[in-house]
Backbone as a printed PyTorch tensor [residue, N CA C, xyz], in Angstrom:
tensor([[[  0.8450,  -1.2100,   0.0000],
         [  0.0000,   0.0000,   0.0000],
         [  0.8750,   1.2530,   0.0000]],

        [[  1.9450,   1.4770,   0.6790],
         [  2.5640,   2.5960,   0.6190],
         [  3.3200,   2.4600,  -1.0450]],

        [[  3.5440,   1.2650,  -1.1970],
         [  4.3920,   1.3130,  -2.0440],
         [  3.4340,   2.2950,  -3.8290]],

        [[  2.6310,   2.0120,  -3.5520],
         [  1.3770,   2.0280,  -4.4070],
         [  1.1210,   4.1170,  -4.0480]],

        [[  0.8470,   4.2530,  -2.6860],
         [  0.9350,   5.5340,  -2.7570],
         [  2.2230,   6.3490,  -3.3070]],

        [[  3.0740,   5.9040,  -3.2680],
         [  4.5830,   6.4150,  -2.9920],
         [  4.5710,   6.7140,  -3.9600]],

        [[  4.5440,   5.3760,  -4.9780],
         [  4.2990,   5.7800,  -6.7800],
         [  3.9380,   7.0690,  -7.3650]],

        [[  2.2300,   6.8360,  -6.7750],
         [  1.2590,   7.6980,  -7.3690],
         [  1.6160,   9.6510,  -6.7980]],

        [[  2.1270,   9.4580,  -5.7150],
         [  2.4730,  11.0470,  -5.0890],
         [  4.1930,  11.4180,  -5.9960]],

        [[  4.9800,  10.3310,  -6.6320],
         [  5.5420,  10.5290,  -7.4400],
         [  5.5150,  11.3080,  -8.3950]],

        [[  4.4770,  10.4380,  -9.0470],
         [  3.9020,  10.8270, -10.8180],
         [  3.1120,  12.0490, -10.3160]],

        [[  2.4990,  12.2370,  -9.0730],
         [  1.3230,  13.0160,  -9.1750],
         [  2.3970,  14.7060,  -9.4470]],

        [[  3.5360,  14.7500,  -8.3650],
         [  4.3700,  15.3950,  -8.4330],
         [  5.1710,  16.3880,  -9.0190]],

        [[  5.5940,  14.9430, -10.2510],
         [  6.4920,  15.3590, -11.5180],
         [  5.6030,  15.4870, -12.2190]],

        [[  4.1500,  15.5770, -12.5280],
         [  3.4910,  16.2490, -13.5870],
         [  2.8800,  17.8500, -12.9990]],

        [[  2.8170,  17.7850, -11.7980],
         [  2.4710,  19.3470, -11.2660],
         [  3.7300,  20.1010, -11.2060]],

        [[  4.9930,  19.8290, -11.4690],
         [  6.2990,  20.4700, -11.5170],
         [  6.6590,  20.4340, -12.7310]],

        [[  5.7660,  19.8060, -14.0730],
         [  6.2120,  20.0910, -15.0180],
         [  5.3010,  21.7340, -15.4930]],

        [[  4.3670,  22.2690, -14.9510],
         [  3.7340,  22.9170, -15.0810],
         [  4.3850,  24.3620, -14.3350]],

        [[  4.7110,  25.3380, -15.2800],
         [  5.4840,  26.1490, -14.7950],
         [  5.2130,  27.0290, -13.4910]],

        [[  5.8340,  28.1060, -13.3880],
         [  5.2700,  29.4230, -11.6760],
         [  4.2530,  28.8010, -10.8620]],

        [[  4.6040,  27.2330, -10.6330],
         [  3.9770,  26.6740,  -9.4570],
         [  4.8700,  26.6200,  -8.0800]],

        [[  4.5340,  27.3970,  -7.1390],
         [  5.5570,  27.7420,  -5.9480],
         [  5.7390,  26.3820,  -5.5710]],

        [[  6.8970,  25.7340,  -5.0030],
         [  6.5750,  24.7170,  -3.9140],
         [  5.8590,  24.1570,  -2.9730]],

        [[  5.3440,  25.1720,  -2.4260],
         [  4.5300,  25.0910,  -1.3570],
         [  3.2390,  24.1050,  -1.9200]],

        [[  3.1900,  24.6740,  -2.9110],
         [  1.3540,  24.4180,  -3.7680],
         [  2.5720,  22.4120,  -4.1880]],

        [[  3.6100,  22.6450,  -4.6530],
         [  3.7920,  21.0080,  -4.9110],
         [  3.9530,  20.0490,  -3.5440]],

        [[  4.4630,  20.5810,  -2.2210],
         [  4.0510,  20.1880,  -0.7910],
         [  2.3970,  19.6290,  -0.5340]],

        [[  1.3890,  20.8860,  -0.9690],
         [  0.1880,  20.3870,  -0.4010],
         [ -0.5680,  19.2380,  -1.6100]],

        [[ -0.0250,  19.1630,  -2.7700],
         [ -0.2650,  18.5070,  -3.9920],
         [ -0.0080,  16.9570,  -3.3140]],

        [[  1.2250,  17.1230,  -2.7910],
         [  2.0860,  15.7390,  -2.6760],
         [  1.3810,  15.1030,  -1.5220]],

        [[  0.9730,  16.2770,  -0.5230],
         [ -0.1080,  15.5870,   0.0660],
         [ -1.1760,  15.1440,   0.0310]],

        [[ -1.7000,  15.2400,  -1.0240],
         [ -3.3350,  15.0220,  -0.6990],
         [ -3.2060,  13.9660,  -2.2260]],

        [[ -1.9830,  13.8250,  -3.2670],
         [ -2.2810,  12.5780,  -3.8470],
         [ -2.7940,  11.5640,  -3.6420]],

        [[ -2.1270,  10.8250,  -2.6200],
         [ -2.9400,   9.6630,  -2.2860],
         [ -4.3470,   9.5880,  -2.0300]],

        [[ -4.9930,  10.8260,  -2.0420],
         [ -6.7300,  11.2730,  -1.8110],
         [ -7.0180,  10.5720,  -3.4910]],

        [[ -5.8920,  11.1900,  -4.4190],
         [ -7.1090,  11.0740,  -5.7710],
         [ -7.5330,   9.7590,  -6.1890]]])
């Protein structure tokens, strides 16, 4: 199960950081709430 979240807050990650003048902060609360989607 983590392994499965770990993945997905990965990918969820590197596609919200491919998206430019996104502060960190906003990829912090992203990375958190992946495992929600």
């Amino acid at each position: 199960f983590r392994k499965i979240g770990h993945i997905k807050r990965l990918d969820f990650s590197s596609r919200a950081r491919s998206v430019p003048c996104v502060p960190p902060v906003v990829h912090v609360k992203l990375d958190l709430q992946a495992p929600y989607f």
